[in-house]
mmCIF file of the C-alpha atoms, coordinates in Angstrom:
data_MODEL
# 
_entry.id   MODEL 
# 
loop_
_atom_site.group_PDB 
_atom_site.id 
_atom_site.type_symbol 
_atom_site.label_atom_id 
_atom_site.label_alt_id 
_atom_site.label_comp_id 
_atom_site.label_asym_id 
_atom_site.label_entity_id 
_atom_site.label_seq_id 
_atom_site.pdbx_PDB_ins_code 
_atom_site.Cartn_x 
_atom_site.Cartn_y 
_atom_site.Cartn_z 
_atom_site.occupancy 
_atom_site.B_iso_or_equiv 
_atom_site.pdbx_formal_charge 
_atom_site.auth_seq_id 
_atom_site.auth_comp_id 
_atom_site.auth_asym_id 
_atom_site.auth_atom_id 
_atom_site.pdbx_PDB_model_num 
ATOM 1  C CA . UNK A 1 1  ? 13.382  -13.511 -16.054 1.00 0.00 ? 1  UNK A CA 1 
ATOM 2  C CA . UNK A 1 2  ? 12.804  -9.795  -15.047 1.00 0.00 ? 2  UNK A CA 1 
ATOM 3  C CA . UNK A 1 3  ? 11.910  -8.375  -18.128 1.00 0.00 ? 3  UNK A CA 1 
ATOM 4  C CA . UNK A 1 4  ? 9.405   -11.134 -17.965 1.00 0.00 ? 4  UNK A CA 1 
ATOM 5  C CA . UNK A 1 5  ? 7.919   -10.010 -14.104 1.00 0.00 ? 5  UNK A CA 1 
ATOM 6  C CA . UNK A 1 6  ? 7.988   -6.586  -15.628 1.00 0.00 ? 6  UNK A CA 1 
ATOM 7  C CA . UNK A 1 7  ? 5.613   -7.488  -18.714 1.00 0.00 ? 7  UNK A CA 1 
ATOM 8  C CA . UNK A 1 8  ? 3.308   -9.826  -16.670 1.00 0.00 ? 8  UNK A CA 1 
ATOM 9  C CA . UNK A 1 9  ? 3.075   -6.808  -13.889 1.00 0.00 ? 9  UNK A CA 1 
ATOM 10 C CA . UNK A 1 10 ? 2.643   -3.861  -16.395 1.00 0.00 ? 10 UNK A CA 1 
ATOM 11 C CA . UNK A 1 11 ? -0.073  -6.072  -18.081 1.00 0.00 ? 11 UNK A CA 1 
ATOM 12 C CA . UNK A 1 12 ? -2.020  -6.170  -14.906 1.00 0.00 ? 12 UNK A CA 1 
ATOM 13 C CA . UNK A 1 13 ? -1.884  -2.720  -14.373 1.00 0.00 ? 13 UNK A CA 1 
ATOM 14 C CA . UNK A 1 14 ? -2.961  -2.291  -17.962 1.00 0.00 ? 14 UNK A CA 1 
ATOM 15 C CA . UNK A 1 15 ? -6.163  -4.460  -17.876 1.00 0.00 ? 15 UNK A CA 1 
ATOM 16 C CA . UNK A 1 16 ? -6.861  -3.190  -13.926 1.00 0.00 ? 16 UNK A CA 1 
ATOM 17 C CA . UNK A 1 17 ? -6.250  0.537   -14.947 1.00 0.00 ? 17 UNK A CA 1 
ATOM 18 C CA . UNK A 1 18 ? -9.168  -0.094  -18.261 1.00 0.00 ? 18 UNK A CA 1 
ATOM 19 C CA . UNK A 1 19 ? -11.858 -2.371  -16.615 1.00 0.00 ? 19 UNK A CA 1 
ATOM 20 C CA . UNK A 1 20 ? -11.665 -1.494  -13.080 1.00 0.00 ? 20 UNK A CA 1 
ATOM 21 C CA . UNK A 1 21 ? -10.260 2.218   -13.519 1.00 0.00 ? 21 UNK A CA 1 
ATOM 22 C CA . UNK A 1 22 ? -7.849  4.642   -11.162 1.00 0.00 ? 22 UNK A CA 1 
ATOM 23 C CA . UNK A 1 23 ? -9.087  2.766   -7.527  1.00 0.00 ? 23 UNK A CA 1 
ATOM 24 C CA . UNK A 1 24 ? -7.745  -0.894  -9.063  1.00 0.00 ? 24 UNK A CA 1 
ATOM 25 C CA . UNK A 1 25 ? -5.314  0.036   -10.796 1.00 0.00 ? 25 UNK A CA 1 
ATOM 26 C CA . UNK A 1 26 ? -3.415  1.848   -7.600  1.00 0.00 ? 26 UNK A CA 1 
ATOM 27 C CA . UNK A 1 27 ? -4.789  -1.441  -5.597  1.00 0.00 ? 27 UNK A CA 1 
ATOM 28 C CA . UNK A 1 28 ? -3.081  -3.720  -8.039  1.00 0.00 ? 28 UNK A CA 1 
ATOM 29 C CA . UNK A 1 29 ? -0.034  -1.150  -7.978  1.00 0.00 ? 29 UNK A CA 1 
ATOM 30 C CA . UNK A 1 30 ? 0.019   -1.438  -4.225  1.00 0.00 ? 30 UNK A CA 1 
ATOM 31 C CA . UNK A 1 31 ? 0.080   -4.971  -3.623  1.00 0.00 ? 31 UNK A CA 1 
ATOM 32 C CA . UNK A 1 32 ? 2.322   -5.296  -6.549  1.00 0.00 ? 32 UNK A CA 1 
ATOM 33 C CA . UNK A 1 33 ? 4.765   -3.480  -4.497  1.00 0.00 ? 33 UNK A CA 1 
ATOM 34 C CA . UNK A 1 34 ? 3.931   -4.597  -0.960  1.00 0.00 ? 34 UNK A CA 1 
ATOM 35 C CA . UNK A 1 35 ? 4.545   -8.615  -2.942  1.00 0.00 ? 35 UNK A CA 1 
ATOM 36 C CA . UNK A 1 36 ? 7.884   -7.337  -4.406  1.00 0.00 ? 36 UNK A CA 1 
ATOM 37 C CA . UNK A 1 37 ? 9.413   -6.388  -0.794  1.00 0.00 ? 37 UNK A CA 1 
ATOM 38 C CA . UNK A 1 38 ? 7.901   -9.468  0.491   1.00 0.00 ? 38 UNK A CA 1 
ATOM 39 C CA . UNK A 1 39 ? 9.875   -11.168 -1.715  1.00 0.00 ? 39 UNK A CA 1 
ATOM 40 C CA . UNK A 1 40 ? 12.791  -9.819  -1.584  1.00 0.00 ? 40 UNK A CA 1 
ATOM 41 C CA . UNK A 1 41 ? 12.645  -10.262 2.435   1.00 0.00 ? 41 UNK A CA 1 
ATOM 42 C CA . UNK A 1 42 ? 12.656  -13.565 2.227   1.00 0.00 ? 42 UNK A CA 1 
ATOM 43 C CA . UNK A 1 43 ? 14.909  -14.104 -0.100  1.00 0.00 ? 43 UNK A CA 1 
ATOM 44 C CA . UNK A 1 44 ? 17.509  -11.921 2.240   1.00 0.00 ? 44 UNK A CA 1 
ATOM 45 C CA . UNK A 1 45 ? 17.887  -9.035  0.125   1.00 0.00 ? 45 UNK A CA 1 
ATOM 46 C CA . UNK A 1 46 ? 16.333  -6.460  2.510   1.00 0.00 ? 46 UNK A CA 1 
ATOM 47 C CA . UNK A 1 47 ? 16.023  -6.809  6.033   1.00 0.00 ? 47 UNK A CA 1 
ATOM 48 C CA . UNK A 1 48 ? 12.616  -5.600  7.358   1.00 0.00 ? 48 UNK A CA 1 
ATOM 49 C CA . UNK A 1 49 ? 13.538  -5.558  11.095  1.00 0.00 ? 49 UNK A CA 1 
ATOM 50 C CA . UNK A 1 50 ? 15.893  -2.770  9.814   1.00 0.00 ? 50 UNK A CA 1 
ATOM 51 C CA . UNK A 1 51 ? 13.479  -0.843  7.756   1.00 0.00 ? 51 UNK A CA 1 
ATOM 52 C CA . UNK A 1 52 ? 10.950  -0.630  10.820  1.00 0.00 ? 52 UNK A CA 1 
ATOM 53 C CA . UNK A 1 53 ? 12.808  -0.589  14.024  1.00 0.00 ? 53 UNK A CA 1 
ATOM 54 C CA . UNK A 1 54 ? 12.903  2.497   16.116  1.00 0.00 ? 54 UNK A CA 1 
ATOM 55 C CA . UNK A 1 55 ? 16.716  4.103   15.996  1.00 0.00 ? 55 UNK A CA 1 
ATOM 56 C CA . UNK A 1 56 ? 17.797  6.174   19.344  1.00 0.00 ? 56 UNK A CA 1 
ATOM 57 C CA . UNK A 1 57 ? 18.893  9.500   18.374  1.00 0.00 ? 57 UNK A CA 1 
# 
């Protein structure tokens, strides 16, 4: 399924990169990655509470 993800995203970037140029294709990049850690927060891969609370040195 992956290798699938992986086409469909690098596609996107492909097509945002030739008709919208450098600004959509790091916009599409962006949110590409912002979705990706969504997703993997709620599946319970990552915890985000972890990533972004303070730590006490």
């Amino acid at each position: 399924m992956w290798p699938i993800v992986g086409l469909a995203f690098g596609t996107v970037l492909g097509l945002a990169g030739a008709f919208g140029g450098f600004v959509a294709f790091v916009l599409v990049l962006g949110l590409g990655i912002a979705g990706y850690v969504a997703g993997r927060a709620v599946e319970g891969e990552i915890d985000l509470a972890q990533v972004f609370t303070r730590r006490s040195v």
